[in-house]
Every structure is written in structure tokens, then in C-alpha cells.
N, C-alpha and C positions, 0 to 999 in steps of 0.2 A: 354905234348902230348895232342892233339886238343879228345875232344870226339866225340863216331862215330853221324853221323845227325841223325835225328829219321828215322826212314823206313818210306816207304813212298809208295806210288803205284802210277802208273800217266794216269791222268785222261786227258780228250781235251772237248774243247768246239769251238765257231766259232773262237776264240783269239789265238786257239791252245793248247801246251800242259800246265800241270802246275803236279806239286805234289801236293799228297795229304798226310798226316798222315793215315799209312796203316791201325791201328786198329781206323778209324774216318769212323763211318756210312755217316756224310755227303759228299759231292763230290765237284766237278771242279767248280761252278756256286756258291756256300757257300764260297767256300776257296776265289774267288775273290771279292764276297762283305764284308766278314771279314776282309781283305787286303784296300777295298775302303772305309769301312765306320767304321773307329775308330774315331765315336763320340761322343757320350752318353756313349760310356763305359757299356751300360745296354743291354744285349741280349735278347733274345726272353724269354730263359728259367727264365728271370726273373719274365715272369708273366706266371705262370703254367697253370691257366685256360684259358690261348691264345694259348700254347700251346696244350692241351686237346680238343680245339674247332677245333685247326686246322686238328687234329686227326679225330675229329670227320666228317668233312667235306668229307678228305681224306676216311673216311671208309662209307659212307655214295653213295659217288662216286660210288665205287667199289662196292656196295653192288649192285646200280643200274644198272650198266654196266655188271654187270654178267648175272643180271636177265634181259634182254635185248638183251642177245646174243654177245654182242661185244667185252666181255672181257674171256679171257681164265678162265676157271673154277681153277684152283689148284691156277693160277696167282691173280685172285684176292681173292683166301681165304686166300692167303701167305699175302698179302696186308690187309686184313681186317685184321687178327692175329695180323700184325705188329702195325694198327691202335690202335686196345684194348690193346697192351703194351702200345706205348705210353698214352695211357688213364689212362691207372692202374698208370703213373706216372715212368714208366720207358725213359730208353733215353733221357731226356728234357736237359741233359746235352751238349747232341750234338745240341740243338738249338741254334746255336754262331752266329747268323746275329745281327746286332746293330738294336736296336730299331726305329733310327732316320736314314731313309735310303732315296737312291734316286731309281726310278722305280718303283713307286707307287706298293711296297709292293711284286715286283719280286722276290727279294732275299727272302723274308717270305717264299713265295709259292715254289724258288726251294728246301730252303734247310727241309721246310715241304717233298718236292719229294724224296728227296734223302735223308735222313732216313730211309724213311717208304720203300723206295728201297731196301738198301742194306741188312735193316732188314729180306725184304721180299724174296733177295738172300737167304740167311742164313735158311729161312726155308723151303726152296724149296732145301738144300743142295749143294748152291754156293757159291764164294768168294766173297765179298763186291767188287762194282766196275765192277762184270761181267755184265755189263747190256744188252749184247745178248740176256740174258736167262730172265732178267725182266726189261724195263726199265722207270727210273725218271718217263721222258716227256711222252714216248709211252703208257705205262700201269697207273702208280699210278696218272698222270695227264691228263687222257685217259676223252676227252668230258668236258676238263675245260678250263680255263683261271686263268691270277692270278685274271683280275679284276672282276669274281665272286665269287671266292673262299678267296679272301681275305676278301672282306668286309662283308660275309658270314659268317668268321671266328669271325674279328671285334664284330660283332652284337650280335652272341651266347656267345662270351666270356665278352660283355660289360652285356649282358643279366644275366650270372651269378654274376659279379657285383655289378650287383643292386639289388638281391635278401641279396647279404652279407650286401651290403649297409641298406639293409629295416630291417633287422634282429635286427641288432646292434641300427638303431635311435627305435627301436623296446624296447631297452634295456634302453637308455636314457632316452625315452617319460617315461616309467615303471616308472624310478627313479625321473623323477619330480613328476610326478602320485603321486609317496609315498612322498614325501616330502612336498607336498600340502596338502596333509589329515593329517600329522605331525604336520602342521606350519596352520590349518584351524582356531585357536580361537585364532592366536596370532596378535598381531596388530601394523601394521609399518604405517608409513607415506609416502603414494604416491608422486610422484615428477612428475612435467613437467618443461622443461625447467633447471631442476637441482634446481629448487626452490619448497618448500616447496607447495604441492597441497592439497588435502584429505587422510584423513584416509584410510586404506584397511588393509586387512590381509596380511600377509606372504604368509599365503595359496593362495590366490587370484594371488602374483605376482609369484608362482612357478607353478600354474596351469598354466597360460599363459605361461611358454615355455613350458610346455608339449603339449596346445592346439598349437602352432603355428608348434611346429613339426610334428603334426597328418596332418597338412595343405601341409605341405611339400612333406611327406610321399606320399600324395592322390597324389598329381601333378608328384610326381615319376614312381609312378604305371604307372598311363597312357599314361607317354613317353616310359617305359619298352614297353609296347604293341606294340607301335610305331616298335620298334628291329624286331619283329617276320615278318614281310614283306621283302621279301630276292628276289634276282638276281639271287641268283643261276638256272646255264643252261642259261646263258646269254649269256656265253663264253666273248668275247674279247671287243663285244660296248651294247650287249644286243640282237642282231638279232641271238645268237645261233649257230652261225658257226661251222663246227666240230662236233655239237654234235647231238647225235640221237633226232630224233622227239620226243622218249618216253624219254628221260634221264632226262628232267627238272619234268616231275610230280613222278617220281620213286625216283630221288636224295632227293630233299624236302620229298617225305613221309616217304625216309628211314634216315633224315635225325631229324625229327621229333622222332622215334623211339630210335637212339642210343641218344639226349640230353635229349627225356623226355620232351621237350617245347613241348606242342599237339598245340600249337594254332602257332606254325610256316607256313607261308606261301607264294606263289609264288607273286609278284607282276603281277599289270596286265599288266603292259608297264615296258619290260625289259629293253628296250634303256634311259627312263627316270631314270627308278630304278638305274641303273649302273653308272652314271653321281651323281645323286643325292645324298650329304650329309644331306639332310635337320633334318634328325630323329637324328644324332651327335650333331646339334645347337643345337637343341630345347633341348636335353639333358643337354647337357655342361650348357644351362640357366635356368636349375631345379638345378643342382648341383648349381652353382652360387646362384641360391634365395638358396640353404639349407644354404650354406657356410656362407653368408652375415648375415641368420636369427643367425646360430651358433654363429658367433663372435658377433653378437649383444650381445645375452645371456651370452657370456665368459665377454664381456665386464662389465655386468651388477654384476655378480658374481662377477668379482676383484672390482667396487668399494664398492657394500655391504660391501665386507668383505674388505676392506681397512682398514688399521692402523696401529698396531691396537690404538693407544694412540691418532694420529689425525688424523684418517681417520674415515671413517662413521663406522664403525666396527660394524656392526648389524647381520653380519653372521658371523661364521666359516668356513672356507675352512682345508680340512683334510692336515693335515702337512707332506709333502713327501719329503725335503731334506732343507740341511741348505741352507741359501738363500745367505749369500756372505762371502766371503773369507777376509775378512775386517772388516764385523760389525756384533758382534757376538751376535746369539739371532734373529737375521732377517731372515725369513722365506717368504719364495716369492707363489704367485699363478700359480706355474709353468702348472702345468695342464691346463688350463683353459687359458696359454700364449700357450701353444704349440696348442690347438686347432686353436685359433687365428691365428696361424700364419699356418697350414693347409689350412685355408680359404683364408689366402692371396693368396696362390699357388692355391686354385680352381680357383678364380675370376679372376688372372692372368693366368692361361690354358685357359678361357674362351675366352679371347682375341683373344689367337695362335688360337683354333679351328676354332673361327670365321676369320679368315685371312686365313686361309686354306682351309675353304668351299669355299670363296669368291673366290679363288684363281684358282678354277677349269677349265678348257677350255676343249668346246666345247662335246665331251662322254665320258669322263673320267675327275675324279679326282687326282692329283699324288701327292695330297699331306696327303693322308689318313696314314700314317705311322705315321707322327707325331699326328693328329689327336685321332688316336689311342692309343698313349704310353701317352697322355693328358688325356684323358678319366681314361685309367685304375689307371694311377695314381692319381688323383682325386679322383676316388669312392674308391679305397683301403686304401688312408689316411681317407677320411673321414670318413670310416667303423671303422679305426681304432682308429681313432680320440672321435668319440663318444662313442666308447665302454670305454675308459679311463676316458675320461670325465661322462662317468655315473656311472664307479667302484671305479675311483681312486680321486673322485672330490665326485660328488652330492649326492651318498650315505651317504658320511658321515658328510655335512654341518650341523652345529646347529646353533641355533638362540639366540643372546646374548638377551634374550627376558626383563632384567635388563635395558638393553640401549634403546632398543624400545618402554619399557614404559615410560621410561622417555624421551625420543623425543616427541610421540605423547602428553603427556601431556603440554610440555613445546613447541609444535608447534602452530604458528597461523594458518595453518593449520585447527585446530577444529572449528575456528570462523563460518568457513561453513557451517560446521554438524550444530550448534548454533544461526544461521543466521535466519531458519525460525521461530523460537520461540521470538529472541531475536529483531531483525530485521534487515538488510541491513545498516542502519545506525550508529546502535549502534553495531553492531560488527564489521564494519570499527575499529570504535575510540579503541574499544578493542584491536584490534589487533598493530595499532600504539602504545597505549599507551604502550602494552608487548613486542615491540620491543623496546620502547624506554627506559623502565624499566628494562626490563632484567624477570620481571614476569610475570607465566603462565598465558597462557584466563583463565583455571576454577577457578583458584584463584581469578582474577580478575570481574570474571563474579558473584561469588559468595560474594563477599565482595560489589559490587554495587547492589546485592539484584534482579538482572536480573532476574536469575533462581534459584531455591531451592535445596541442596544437591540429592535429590531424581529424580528430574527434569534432573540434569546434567548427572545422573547413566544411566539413564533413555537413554537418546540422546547418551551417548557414551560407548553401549556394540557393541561387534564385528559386532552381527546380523544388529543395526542400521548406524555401520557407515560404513562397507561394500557395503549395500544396499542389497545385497542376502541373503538368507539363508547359514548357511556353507557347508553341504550337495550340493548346488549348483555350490560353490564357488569350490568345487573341483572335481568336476563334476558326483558326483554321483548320 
């Protein structure tokens, strides 16, 4: 015997009629884009702080339309009530539109409407679906458009973000910080080229990914700032259609209040603002430089610590799972592989974003949906990405400082440090003759009476072949 179909209540739109799922907050205009766009498989509620932003937009509206006169008073505190659920983190379950959507971002905006709808039925003491008594379009998107309220949403949700995003390389930077003042008196040998260069410290080359991430950091900030110039009260191309005179400086200031951004605010040419992506590039190409500098670093990290019997093995990388299922004992840099391969996916988003800016005509964009689901996934792995990589990786690297000394010793490498006492010519022939032998410069250097045991001590403590102080060297 067949089971009975779910209840359902039937909702219309200009297509006509359709069913809905009786106990589903959302309506007719959600049910059709959940029907059109099974692509990504990832719905809205999978990024909660997009959800929360959209809330926050939605009650932001309302808060301004009341005080403005144009919106019923009990109507829009039912709507704002509804908003601060979904903020508090309720409902995001009924956000079912696909991520990757066509209507630059409509489906977002009705089934944001129709939530915070039939929520707002429900406390006004209606059935979900009565929209007589509150409706979607007429009230909760009453003086909007999706094309300012979505990319409104966008902005505030990419805007939190970046602050996760800043926290976490916040965490990373720390963790080289400490590992540079750990590794300040130990002494490796620099490479260019993957050939033998000069002496440096440990500390010296962990200090540098902490400084190049603070570089990073800096260039982030200032495309966040970028976010806080909004469209919103643009309405449909940026000229404001629909909406009161007062509604665009009320929306932005009560919109500033429920995220807590104080430095949000109106652009000065609405019709430019609402076409334009440019502040998503510019973004997407800070992520990209983080991405590119990170897997440098992961890269840098696997071959240190490569071998460990015929790899360079001068670091330890902390051991997090057996490495294969075939050779037992083999322990892999998974950590520091899974970043890397985060970063493949930012520099490769970066691409889409930019084919999607590009892609805009004429006062609108329609292709910010993707744009969007690129962004947040980007700064969420990368948040996530470095917080691993600085708890489950760099914390706990040690320095085979046994191997190190005996590289730098046995490196021609030193000839350098050795060069100006000894001179340009004579530690050429040095250095050939220790490749050709197989023995060290200081052995060699000392056995031809170059320099005197005290003299070599002398030329190759940390302080002189770093060239800085250590205190310096890791940035104190």
C-alpha cells in the first residue's frame, strides 16, 4: 500500500499553482528554484553567516520602513522578531536554494522573503502561507530589490569572513613567531636555486613566514574596508525605484547597528555601486596572494622535513597518521598536503570570480551567486586551513639540529662567510677542492694554514653568519 504524500498547502505565483510542504516556512518561488537548481548540492544554510547577513538585511529594512511610516507597526515587529530568530541561528534549515543559482541571486532573496514570512505569520497568530495578513514581496521585501539586498548580504557575510579569516592567520603567524625564537641560535644552510647558498639560522627562515603572513594580513584588512560601501536602497539598477526618499539613509544606519560594522556605508553613485563587482576581484586577489604565499611555506616545510633517510630531513613535522597502506613505517606531511591543496582551490576560485566580474552587462551583474559561494568557500578553508596548520603542523616541528650541524659544516656554502679574510680566490679553489674530495672548507681551510682555529670560531658563530643580531632575527 502506497504511503500518504506529505501535506502540503498550495501556494501560486505568475507560473501558477504548485504545492508546498505544509510544515516548510519557505513558499512557491523557493520550491521552484529547489526544483531548477540541483547543482552544487550546497544550499544556502550551508554558509550560516550568509544566512545571518541576510537576516540581518531583512531586519534592517523593516526596522527602517516602520520608522518612516510605511510599514505597519505590529507587521514589521513580527518581521524583525522573525529576523533576530533567524540570527540567534534558528530556521537556516529552511534555507534550501542551491548555492549556484540563475537570477542573479533571486531565489536568495525570495526564499530570505518567505521565511521570515511565514515566521512572521506565526507571530502575528496566522498560518504559514496566509499572506493576506503579511506578505513575502509586499512587507518583508517592502522598498528592496534582490539586486541590493543581495549583494548587501554578500558583503556583510564575506565581511565576517575575513575577520575569521584574520583571527586564525592571527594563530599561524603566533606559531612561526614561536618557532623562530625556538630555532634563533640554531644554524642551517640557505639555499637558492635548491643549491647550496649561505649560512642562516632556523630562526631566520621561520621568522620569514611569520613576516610574509603579517604582509598578507595588512593587504586583507584593507580590501575588508573595501565591503563596508553598500547599494543598499538602490532598489532594482541603483536609481531607487519603489523606495522612500528616507529609506536608503535609515536602512544603512539601522543596518550598521544590528551587524555591529560602524564604518558601513552608502555609496555615492548607486547605479555604479549595483553593477559593480570590483571590491569581490580585488578580494579574490588577496586570497590568491595568501593562498600562493601559504603553499609556498607548506611546500617549504615538506622538503625540510623530507626523508627522513634521503630526504633533507632537518626538520620534524609532528606525526598525524600512518602514511601508506603498503610500506610500513611511512609517515606522510599530510598537514601541510592538505593546505596546499586548499590553495589550489583559492587560486582556482580566483579564476571563476574573475570570469564572473567580467561577465556582467550593462547595470547588473547575474552572475554574483557563484561569485559568492567562491568567496565564502575560499576564506572558510583557509581559516581552516591555517588554524591546522598552525595547531596540528608548526607547533610542534623540531629541528634535527645533529643534521644541521653537520651540513653547515660540511657545506661550501661557508666559503662565503670565509671569502673576505681568506679571499675570493682562494676560497674558490677551497670549495672545488671539498667537492672534489668529499672534505669540509674548515678542515681544509685549516690544514692549509688560511685561518687559525680561533679565527674560524670566530667567522662562524650564529651572530656572524646570519648577519643580524638574534633578537633581530626574530623580530624582537
Amino acid at each position: 500500500m502506497a504511503s500518504d504524500p506529505t501535506p502540503s498547502r498550495t501556494e501560486h505565483d505568475l507560473l501558477g499553482e504548485l504545492p508546498v510542504p505544509v510544515d516548510a516556512y519557505y513558499g512557491v518561488h523557493t520550491a521552484r528554484a529547489v526544483d531548477n537548481f540541483t547543482i552544487s548540492r550546497i544550499p544556502l544554510s550551508a554558509y550560516p553567516v550568509f544566512v545571518i547577513a541576510l537576516a540581518a538585511v531583512k531586519q534592517a529594512a523593516a526596522q527602517a520602513n516602520r520608522k518612516i511610516g510605511v510599514l505597519d507597526v505590529d507587521k514589521a515587529d513580527a518581521i524583525v522578531t522573525a529576523c533576530e530568530e533567524i540570527r540567534s541561528g534558528k530556521l537556516h534549515d529552511q534555507f534550501v536554494v542551491d548555492m549556484i543559482q540563475g537570477g542573479a541571486g533571486t531565489s536568495t532573496n525570495m526564499n530570505a522573503n518567505e521565511v521570515i514570512a511565514n515566521r512572521a505569520l506565526e507571530l502575528l497568530g496566522h498560518e504559514r502561507g496566509e499572506y493576506r495578513y503579511l506578505h513575502p514581496l509586499q512587507d518583508v521585501n517592502l522598498g528592496q530589490s534582490t539586486n541590493d539586498v543581495y549583494p548587501t548580504a554578500i558583503k556583510l557575510a564575506v565581511d565576517g569572513y575575513v575577520v575569521n579569516l584574520q583571527g586564525a592567520l592571527d594563530t599561524l603567524r603566533e606559531s612561526f613567531e614561536a618557532k623562530a625564537r625556538e630555532f634563533s641560535d640554531v644554524l642551517t644552510m640557505g639555499r637558492t636555486q635548491l643549491q647550496d647558498a649561505v649560512p642562516m639560522t632556523l630562526g631566520q627562515e621561520f621568522s620569514a613566514f611569520a613576516v610574509t603572513l603579517g604582509e598578507d594580513q595588512a593587504r586583507l584588512e584593507e580590501a575588508r574596508q573595501l565591503l563596508h560601501e553598500l547599494n543598499l536602497g538602490g532598489t532594482a539598477i541603483g536609481t531607487g525605484l519603489n523606495a522612500h526618499p528616507d529609506y536608503r539613509e535609515e536602512a544603512v544606519g539601522a543596518l550598521r547597528t544590528i551587524s555591529g560594522v560602524s564604518t558601513l556605508s552608502s555609496a555615492p553613485n548607486l547605479v555604479e555601486a549595483t553593477q559593480d563587482v570590483g571590491v569581490f576581484v580585488q578580494l579574490s586577489g588577496i586570497l590568491k596572494r595568501i593562498a600562493t604565499k601559504l603553499s609556498k611555506t607548506c611546500n617549504d616545510l615538506r622538503l625540510l622535513s623530507s626523508g627522513p633517510q634521503a630526504g633533507l630531513n632537518e626538520i620534524n613535522l609532528p606525526a598525524r597518521q600512518a602514511g601508506s597502506s603498503i610500506m610500513p613505517g611511512k609517515v606522510n606531511p599530510v598537514i601541510p598536503e592538505a593546505v596546499n591543496q586548499i590553495a589550489f582551490e583559492v587560486i582556482g576560485n580566483d579564476v571563476t570570480i574573475t570570469l564572473a566580474a567580467e561577465g556582467g552587462q550593462l547595470q547588473l551583474n547575474a552572475f554574483e551567486p557563484i561569485i559568492a559561494k567562491e568567496l565564502f568557500a575560499g576564506l572558510d578553508h583557509l581559516a581552516s586551513g591555517s588554524t591546522i596548520l598552525a595547531q596540528k603542523c608548526v607547533d610542534g616541528i623540531t629541528a634535527n639540529q645533529e643534521m644541521l650541524r653537520k651540513r653547515v659544516s660540511e657545506s661550501i656554502g661557508l666559503v662565503t662567510a670565509l671569502s673576505p679574510k681568506i679571499g675570493y680566490e682562494a676560497a674558490t679553489s677551497i670549495a672545488k677542492e671539498a667537492l672534489a674530495t668529499g672534505r669540509g672548507v674548515i678542515e681544509l681551510v685549516l690544514d692549509k694554514e688560511l685561518l687559525t682555529s680561533r679565527e674560524v670560531d670566530a667567522l662562524l658563530t650564529p651572530e656572524s653568519l646570519a648577519g643580524v643580531t638574534l633578537h633581530a632575527a626574530t623580530g624582537e
